[in-house]
Every structure is written in C-alpha cells, then in structure tokens.
PDBQT receptor file of N, H, CA, C and O in Angstrom, charges set to zero:
ATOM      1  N   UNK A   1      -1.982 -17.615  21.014  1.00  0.00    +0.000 N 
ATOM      2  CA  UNK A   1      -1.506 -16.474  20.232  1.00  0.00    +0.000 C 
ATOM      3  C   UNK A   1      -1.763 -15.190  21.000  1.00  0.00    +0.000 C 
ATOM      4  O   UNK A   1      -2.599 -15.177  21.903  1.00  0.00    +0.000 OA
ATOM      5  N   UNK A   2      -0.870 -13.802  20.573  1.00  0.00    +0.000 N 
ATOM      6  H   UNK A   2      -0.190 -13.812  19.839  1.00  0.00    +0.000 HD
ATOM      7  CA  UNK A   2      -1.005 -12.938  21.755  1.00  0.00    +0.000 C 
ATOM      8  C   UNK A   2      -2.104 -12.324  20.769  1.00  0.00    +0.000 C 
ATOM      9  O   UNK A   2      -2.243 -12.610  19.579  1.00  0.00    +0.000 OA
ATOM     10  N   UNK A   3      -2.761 -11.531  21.428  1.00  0.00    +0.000 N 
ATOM     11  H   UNK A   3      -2.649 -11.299  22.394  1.00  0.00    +0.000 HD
ATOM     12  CA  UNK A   3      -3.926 -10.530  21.020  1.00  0.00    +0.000 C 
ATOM     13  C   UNK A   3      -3.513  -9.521  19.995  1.00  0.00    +0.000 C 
ATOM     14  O   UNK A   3      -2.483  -9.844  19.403  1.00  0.00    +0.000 OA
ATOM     15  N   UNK A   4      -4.048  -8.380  19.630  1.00  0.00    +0.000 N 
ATOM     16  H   UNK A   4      -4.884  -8.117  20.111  1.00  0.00    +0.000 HD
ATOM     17  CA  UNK A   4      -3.791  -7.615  18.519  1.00  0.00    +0.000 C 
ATOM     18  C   UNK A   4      -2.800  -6.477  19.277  1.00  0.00    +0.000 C 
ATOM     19  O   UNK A   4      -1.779  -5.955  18.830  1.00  0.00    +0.000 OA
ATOM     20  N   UNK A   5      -3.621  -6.226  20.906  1.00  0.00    +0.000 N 
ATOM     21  H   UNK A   5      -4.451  -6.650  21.269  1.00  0.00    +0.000 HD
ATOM     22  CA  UNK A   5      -3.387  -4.882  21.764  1.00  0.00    +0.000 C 
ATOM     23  C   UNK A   5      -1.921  -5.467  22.166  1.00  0.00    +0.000 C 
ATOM     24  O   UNK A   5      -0.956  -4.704  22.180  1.00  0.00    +0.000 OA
ATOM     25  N   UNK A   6      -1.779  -6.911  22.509  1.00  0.00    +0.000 N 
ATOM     26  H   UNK A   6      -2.563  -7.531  22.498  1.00  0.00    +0.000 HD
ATOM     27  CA  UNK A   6      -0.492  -7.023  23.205  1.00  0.00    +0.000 C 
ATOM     28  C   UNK A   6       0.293  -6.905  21.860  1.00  0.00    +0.000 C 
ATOM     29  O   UNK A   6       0.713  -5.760  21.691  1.00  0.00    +0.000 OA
ATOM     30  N   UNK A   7       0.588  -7.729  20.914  1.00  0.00    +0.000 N 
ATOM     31  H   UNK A   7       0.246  -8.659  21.052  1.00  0.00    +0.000 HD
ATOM     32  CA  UNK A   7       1.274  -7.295  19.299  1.00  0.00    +0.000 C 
ATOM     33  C   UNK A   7       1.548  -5.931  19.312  1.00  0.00    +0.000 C 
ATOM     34  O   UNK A   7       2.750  -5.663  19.293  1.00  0.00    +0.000 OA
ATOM     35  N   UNK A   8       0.549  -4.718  19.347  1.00  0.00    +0.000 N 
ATOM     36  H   UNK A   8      -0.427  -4.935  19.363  1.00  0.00    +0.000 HD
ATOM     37  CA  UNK A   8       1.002  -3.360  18.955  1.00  0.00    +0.000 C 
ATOM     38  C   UNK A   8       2.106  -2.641  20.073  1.00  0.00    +0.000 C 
ATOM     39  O   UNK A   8       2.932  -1.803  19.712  1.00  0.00    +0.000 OA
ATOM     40  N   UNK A   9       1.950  -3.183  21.676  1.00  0.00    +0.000 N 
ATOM     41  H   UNK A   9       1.279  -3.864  21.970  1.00  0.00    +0.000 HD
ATOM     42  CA  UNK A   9       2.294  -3.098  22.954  1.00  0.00    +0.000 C 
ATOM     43  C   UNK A   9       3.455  -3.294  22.600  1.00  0.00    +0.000 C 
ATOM     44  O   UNK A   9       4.233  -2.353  22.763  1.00  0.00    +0.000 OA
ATOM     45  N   UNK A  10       3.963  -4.529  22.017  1.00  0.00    +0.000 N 
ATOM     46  H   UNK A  10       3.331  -5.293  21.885  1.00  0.00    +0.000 HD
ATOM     47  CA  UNK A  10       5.294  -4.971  22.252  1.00  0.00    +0.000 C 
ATOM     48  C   UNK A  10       5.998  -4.259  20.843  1.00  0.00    +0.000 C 
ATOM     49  O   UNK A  10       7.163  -3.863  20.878  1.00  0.00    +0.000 OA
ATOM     50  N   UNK A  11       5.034  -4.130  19.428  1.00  0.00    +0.000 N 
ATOM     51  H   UNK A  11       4.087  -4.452  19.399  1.00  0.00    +0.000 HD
ATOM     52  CA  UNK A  11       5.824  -3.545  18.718  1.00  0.00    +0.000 C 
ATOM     53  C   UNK A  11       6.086  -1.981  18.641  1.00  0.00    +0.000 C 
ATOM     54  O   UNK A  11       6.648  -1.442  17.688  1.00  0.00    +0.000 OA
ATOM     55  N   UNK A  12       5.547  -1.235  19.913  1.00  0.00    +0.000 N 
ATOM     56  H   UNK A  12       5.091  -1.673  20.687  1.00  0.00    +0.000 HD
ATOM     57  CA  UNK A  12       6.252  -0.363  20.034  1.00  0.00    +0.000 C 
ATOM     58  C   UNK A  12       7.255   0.110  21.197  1.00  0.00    +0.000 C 
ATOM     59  O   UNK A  12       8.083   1.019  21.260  1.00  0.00    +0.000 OA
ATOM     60  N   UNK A  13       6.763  -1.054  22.237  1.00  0.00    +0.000 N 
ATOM     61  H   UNK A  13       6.091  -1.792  22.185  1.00  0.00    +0.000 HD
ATOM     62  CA  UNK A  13       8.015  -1.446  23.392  1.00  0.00    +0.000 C 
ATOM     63  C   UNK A  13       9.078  -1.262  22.154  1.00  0.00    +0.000 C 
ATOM     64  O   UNK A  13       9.473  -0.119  21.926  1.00  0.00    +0.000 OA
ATOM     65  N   UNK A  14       9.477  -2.172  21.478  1.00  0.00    +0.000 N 
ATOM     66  H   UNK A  14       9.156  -3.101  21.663  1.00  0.00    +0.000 HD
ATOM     67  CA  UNK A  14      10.505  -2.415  20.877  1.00  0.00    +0.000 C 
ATOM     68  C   UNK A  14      11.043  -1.103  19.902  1.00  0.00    +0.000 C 
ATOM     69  O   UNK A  14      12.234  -0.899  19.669  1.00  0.00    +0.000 OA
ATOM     70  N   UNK A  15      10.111  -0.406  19.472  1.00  0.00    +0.000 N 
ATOM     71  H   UNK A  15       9.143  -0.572  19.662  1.00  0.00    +0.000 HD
ATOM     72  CA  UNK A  15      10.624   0.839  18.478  1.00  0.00    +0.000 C 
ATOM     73  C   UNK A  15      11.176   1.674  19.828  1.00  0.00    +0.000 C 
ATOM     74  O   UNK A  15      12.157   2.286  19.406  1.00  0.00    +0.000 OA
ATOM     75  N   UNK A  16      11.054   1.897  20.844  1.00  0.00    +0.000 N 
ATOM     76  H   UNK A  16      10.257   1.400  21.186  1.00  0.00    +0.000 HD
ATOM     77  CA  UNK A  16      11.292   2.706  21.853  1.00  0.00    +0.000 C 
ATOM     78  C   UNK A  16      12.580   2.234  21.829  1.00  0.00    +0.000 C 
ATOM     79  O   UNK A  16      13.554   2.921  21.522  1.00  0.00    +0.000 OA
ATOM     80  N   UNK A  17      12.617   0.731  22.241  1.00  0.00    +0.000 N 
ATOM     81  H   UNK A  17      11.826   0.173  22.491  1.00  0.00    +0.000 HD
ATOM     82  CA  UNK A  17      13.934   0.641  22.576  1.00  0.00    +0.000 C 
ATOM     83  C   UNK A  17      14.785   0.639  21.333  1.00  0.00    +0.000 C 
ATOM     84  O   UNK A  17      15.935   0.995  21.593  1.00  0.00    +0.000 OA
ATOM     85  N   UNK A  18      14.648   0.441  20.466  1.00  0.00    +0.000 N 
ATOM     86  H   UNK A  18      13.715   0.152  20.255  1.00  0.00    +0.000 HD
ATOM     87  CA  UNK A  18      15.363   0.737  19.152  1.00  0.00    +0.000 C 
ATOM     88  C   UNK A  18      15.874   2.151  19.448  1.00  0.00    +0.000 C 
ATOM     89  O   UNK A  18      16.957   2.200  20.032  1.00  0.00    +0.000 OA
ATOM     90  N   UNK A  19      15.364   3.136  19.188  1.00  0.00    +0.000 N 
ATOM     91  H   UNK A  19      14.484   3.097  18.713  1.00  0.00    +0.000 HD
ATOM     92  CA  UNK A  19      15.810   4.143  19.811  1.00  0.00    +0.000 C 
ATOM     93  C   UNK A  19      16.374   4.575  20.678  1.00  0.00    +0.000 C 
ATOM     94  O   UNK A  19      17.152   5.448  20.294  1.00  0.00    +0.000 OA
ATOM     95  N   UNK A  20      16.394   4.390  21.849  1.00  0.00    +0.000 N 
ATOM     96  H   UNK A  20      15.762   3.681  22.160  1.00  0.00    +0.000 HD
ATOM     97  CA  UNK A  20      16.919   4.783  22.956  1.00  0.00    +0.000 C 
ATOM     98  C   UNK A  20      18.495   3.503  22.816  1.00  0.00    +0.000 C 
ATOM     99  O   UNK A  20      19.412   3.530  23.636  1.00  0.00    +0.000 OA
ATOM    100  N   UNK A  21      18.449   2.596  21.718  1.00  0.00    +0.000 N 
ATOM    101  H   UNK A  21      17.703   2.574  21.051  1.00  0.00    +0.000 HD
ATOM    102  CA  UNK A  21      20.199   2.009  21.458  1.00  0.00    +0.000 C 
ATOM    103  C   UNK A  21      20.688   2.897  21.045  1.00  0.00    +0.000 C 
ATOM    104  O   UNK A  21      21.572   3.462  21.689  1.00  0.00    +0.000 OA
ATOM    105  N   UNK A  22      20.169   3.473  19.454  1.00  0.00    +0.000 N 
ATOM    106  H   UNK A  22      19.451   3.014  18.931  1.00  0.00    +0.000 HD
ATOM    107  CA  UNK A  22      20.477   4.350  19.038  1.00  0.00    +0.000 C 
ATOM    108  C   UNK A  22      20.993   5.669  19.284  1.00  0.00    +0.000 C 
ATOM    109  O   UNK A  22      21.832   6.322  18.663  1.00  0.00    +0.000 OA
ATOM    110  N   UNK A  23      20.218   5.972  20.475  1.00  0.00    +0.000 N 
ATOM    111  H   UNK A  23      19.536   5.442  20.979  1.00  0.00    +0.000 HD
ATOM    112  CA  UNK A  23      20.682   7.449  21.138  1.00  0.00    +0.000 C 
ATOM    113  C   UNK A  23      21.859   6.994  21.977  1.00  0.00    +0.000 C 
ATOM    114  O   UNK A  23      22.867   7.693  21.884  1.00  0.00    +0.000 OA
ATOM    115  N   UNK A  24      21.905   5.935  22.786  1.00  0.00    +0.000 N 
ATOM    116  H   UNK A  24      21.086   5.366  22.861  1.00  0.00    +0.000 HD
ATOM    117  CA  UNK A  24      22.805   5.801  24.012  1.00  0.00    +0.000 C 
ATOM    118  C   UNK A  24      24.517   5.483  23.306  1.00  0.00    +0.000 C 
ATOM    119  O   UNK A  24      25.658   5.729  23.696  1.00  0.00    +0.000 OA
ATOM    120  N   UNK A  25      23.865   4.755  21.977  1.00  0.00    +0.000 N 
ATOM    121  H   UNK A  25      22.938   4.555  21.660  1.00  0.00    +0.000 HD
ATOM    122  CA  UNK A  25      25.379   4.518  21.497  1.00  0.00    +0.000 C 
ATOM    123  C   UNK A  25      26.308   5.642  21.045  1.00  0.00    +0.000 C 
ATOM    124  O   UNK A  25      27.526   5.709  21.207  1.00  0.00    +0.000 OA
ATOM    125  N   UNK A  26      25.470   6.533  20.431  1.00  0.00    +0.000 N 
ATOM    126  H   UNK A  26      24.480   6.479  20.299  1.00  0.00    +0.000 HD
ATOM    127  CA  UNK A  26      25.775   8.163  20.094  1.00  0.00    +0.000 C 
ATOM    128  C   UNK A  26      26.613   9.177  21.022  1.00  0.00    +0.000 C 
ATOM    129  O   UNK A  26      27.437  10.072  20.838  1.00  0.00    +0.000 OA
ATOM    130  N   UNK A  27      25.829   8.434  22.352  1.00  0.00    +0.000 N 
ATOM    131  H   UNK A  27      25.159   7.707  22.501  1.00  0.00    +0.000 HD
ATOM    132  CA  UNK A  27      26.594   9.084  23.680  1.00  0.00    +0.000 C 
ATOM    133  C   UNK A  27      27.315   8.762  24.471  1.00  0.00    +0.000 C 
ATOM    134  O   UNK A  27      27.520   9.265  25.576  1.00  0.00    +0.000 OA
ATOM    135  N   UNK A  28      27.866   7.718  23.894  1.00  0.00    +0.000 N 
ATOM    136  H   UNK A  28      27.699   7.310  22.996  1.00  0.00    +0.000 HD
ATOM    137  CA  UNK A  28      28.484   6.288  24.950  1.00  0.00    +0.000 C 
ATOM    138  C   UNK A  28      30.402   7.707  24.172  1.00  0.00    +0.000 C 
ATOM    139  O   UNK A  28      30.741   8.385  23.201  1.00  0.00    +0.000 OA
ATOM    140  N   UNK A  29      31.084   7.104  26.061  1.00  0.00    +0.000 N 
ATOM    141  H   UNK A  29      30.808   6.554  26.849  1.00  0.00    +0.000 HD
ATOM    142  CA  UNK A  29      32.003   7.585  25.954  1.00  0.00    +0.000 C 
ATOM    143  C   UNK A  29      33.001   6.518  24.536  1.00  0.00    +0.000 C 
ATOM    144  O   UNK A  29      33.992   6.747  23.843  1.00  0.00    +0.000 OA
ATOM    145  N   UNK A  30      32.520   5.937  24.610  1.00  0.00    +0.000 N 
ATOM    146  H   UNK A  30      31.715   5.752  25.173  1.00  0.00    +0.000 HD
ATOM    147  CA  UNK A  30      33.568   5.159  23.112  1.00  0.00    +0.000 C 
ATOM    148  C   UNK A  30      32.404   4.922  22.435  1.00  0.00    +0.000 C 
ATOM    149  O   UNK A  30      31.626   3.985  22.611  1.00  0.00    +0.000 OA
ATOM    150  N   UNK A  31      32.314   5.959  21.529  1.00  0.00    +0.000 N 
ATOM    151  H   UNK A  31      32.946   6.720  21.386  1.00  0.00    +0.000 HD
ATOM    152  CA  UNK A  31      30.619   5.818  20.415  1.00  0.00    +0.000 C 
ATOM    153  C   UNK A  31      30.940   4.846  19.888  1.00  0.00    +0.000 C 
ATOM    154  O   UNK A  31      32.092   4.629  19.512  1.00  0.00    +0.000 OA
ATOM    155  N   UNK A  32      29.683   3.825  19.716  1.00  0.00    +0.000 N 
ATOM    156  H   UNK A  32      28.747   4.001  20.022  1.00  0.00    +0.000 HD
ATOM    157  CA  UNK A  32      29.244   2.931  18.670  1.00  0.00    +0.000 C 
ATOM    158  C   UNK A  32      28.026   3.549  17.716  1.00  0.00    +0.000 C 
ATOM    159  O   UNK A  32      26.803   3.664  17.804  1.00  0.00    +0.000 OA
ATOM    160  N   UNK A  33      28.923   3.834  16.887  1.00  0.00    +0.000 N 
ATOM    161  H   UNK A  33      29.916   3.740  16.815  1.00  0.00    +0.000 HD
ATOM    162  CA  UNK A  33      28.134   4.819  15.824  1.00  0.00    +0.000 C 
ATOM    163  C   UNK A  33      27.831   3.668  15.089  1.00  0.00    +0.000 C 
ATOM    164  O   UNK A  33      26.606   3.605  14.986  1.00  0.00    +0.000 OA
ATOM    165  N   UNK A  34      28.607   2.337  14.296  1.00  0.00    +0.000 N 
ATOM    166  H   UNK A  34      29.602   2.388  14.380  1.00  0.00    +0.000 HD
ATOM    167  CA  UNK A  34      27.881   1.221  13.376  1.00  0.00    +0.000 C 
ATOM    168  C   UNK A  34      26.171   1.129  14.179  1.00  0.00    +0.000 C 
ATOM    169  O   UNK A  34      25.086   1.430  13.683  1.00  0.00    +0.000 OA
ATOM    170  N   UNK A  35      26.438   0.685  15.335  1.00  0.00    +0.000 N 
ATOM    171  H   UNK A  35      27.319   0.441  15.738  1.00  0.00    +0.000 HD
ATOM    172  CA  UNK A  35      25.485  -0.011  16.243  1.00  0.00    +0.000 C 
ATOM    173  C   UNK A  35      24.456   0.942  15.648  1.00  0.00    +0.000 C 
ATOM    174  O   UNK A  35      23.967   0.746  14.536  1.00  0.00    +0.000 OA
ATOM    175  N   UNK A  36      24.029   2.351  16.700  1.00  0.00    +0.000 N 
ATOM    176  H   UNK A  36      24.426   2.509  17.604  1.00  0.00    +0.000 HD
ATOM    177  CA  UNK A  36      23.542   3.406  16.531  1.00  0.00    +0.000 C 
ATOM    178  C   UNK A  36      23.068   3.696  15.046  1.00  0.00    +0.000 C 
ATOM    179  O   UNK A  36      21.959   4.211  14.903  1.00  0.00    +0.000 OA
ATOM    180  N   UNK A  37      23.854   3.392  13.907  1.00  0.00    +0.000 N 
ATOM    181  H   UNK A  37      24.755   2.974  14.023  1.00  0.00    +0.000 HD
ATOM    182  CA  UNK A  37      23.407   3.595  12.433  1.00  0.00    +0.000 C 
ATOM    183  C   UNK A  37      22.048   2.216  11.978  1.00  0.00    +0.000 C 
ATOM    184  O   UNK A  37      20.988   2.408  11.382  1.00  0.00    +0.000 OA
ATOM    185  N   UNK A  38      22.481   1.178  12.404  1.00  0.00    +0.000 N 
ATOM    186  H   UNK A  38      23.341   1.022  12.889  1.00  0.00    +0.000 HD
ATOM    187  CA  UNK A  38      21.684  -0.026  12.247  1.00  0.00    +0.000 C 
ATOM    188  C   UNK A  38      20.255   0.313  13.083  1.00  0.00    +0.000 C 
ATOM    189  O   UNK A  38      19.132   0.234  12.586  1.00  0.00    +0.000 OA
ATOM    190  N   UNK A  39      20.560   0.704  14.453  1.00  0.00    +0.000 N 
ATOM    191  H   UNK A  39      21.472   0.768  14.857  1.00  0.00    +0.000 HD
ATOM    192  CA  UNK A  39      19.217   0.857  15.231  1.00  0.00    +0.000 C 
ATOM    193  C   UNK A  39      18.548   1.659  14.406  1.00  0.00    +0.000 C 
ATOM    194  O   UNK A  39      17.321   1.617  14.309  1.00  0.00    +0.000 OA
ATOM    195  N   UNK A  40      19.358   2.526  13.685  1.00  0.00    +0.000 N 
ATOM    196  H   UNK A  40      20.354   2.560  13.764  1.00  0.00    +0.000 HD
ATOM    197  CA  UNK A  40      18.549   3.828  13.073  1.00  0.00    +0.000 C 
ATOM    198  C   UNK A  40      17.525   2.977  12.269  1.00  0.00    +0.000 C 
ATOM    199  O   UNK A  40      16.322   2.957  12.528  1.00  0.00    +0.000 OA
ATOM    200  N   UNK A  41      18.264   2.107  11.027  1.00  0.00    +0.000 N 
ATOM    201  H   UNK A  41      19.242   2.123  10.817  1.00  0.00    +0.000 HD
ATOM    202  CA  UNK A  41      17.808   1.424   9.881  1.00  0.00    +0.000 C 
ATOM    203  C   UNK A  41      16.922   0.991  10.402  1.00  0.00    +0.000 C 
ATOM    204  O   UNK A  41      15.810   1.241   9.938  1.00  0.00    +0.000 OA
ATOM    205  N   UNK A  42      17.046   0.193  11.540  1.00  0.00    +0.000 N 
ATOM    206  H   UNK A  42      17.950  -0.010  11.917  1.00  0.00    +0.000 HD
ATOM    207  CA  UNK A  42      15.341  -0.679  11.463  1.00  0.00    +0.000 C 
ATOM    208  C   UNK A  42      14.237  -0.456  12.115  1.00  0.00    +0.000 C 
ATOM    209  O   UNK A  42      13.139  -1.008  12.040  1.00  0.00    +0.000 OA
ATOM    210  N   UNK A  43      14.720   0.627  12.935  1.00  0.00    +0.000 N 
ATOM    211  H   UNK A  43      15.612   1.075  12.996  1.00  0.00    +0.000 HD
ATOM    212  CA  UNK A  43      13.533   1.534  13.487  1.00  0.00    +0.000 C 
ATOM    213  C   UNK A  43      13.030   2.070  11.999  1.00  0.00    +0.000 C 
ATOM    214  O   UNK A  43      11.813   2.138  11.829  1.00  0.00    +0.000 OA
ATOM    215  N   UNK A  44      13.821   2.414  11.027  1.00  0.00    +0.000 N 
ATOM    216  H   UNK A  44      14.810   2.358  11.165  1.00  0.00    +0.000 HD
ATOM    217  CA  UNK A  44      13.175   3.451  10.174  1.00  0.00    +0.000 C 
ATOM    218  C   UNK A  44      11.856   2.472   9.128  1.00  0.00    +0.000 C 
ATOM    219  O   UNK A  44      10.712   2.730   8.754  1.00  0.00    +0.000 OA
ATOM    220  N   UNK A  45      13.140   0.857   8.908  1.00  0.00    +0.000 N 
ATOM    221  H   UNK A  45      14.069   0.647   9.212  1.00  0.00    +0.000 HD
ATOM    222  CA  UNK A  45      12.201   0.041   8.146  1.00  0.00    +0.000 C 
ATOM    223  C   UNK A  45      11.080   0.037   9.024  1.00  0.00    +0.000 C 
ATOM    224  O   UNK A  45      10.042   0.601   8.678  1.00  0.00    +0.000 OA
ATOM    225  N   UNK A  46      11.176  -0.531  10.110  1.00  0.00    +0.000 N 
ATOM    226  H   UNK A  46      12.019  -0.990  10.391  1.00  0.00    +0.000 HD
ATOM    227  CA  UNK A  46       9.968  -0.670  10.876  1.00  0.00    +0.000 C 
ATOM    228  C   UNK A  46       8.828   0.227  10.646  1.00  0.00    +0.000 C 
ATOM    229  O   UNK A  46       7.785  -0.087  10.073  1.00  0.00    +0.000 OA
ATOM    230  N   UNK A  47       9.227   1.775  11.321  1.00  0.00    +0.000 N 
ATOM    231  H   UNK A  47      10.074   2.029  11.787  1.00  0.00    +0.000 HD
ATOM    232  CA  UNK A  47       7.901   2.698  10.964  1.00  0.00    +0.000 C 
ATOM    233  C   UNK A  47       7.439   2.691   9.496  1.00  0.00    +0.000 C 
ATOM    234  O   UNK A  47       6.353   3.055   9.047  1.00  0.00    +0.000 OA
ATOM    235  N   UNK A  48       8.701   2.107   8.737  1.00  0.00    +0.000 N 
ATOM    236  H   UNK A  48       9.584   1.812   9.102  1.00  0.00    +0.000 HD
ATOM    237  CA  UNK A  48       7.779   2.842   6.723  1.00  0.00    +0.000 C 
ATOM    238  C   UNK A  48       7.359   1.449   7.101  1.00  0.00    +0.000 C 
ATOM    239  O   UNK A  48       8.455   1.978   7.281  1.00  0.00    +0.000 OA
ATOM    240  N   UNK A  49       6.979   0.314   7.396  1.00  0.00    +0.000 N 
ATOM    241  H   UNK A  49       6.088  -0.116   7.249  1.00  0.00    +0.000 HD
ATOM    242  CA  UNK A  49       6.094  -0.620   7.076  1.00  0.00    +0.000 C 
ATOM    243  C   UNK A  49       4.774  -0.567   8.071  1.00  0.00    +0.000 C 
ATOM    244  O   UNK A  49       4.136  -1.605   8.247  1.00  0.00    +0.000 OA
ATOM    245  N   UNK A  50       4.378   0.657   8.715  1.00  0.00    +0.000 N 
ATOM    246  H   UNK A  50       4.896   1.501   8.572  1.00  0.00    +0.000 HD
ATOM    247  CA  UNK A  50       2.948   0.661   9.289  1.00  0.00    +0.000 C 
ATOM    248  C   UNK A  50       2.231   1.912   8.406  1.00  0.00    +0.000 C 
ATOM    249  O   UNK A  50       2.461   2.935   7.762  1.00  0.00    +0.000 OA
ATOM    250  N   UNK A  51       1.286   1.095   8.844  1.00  0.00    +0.000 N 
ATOM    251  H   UNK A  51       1.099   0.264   9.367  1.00  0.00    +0.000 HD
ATOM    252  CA  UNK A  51       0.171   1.776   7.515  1.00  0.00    +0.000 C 
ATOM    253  C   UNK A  51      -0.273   3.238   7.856  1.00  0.00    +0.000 C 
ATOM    254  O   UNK A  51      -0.560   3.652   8.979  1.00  0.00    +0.000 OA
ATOM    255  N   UNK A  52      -0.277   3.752   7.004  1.00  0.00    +0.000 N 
ATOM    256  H   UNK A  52      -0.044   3.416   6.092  1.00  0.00    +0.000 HD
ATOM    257  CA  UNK A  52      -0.436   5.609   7.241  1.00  0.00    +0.000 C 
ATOM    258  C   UNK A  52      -1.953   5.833   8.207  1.00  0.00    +0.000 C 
ATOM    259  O   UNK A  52      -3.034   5.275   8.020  1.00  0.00    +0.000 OA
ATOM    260  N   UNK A  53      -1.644   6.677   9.099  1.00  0.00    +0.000 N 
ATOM    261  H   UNK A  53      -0.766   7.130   9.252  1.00  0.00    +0.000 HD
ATOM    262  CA  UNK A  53      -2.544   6.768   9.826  1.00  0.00    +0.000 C 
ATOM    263  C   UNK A  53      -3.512   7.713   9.336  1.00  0.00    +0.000 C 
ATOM    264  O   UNK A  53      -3.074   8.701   8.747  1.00  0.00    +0.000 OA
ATOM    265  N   UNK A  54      -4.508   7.605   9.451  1.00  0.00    +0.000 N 
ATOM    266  H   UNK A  54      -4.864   6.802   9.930  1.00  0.00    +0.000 HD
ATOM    267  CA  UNK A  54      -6.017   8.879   8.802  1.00  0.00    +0.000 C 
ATOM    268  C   UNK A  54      -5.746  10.230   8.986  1.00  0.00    +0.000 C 
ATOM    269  O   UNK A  54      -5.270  10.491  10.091  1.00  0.00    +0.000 OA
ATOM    270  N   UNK A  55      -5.855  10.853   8.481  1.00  0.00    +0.000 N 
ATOM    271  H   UNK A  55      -6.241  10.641   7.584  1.00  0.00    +0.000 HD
ATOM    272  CA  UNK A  55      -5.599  12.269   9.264  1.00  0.00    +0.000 C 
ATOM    273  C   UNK A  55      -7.058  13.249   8.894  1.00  0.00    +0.000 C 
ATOM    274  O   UNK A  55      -7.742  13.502   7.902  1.00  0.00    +0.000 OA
ATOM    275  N   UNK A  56      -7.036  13.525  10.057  1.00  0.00    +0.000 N 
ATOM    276  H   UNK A  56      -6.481  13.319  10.863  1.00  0.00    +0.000 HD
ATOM    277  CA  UNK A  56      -8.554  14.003  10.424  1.00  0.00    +0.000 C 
ATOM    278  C   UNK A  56      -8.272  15.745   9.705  1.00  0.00    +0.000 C 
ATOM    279  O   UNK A  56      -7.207  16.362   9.671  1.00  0.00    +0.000 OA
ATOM    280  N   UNK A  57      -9.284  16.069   9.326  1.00  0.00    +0.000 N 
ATOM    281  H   UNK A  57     -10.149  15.568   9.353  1.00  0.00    +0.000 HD
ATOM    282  CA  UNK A  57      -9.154  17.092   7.981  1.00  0.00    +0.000 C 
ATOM    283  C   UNK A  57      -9.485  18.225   9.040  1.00  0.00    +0.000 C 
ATOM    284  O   UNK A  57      -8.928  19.277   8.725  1.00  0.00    +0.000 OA
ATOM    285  N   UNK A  58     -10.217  18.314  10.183  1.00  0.00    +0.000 N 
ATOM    286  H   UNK A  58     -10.670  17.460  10.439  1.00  0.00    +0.000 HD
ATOM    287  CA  UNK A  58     -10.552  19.360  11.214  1.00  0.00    +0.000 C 
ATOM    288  C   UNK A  58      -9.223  19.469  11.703  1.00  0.00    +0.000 C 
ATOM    289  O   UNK A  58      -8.998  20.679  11.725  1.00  0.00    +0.000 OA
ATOM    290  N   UNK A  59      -7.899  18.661  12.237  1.00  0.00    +0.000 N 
ATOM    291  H   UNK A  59      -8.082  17.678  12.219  1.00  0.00    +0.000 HD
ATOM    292  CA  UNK A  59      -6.881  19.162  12.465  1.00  0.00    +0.000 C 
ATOM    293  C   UNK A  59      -6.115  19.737  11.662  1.00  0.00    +0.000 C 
ATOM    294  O   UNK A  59      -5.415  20.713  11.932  1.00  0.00    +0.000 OA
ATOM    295  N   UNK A  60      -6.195  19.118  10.506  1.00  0.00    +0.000 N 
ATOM    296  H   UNK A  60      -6.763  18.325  10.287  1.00  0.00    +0.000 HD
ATOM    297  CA  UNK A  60      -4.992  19.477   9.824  1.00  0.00    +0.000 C 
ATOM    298  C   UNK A  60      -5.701  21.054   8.726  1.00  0.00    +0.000 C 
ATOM    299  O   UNK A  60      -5.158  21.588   7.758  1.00  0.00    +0.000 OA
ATOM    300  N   UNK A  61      -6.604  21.285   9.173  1.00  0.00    +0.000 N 
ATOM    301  H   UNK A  61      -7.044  20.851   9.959  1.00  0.00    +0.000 HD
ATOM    302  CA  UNK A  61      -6.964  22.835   8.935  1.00  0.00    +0.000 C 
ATOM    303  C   UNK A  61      -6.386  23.768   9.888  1.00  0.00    +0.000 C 
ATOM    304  O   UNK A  61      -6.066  24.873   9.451  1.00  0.00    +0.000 OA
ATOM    305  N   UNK A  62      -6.129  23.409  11.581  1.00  0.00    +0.000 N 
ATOM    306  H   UNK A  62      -6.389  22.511  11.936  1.00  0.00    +0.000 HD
ATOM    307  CA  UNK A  62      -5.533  23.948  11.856  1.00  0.00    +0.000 C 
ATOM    308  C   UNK A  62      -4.338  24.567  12.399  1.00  0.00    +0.000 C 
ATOM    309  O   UNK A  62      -3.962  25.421  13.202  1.00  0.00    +0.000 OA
ATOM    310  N   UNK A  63      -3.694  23.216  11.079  1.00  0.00    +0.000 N 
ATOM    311  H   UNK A  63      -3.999  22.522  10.427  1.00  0.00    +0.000 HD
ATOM    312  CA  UNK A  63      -2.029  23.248  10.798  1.00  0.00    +0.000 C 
ATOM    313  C   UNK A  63      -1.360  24.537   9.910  1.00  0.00    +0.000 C 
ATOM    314  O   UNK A  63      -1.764  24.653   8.753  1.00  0.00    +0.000 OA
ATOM    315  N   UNK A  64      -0.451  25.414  10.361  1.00  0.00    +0.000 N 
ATOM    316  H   UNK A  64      -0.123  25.320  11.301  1.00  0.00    +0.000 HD
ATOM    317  CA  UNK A  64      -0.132  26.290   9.743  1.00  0.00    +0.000 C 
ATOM    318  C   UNK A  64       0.511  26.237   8.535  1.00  0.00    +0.000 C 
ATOM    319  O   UNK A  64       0.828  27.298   7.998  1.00  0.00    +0.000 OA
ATOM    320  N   UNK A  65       0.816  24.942   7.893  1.00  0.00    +0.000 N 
ATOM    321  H   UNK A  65       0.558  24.080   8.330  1.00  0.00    +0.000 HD
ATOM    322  CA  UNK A  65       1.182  24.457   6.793  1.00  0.00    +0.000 C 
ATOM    323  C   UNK A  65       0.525  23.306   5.895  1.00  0.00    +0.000 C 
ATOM    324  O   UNK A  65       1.052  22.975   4.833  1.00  0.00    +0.000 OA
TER     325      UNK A  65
C-alpha cells in the first residue's frame, strides 16, 4: 500500500492536472469548453471533500478582513 505522503503527492499531482485540462481546453484554438466544465466539477468535488484546514488565529488577525 502507498504511504499517506505518497496518497497526498499524487492527490494533488492530480488536482494540478485537473486544472491545467481545464485551463488548456479554454485556450485550445477549437475550445473544449464541455471538457474544461467537467475538469472544473471534479477538481471542485475533489477540494469540498478535504477537510478544512486550521487556521491559525495569529494570521488571520492579520487579515484585513
């Protein structure tokens, strides 16, 4: 079985490249906008299914909002 570090490695190899379909199809001289809309979707499912990260209360004091 792969480790925890290689798991997070590859699941964000993969959100990268999710993205970068997404962008290239957008820019492709004959857009594939379906394509590009789907990459969107499961990059998006993907990130809402990782767990909210902590947020440290010393930074976000010195967030202007």
């Amino acid at each position: 079985m792969a480790s925890i570090a290689r798991k997070q490695s590859l699941s964000r190899f993969s959100c990268e490249l999710l993205d970068e379909l997404s962008y290239y199809c957008q820019l492709a001289a004959n857009p594939r906008l379906r394509l590009a809309e789907l990459a969107d979707e499961l990059l998006y499912e993907r990130q809402s299914q990782l767990p909210e990260q902590v947020k440290d209360p010393e930074i976000l004091a010195l967030l202007p909002y």
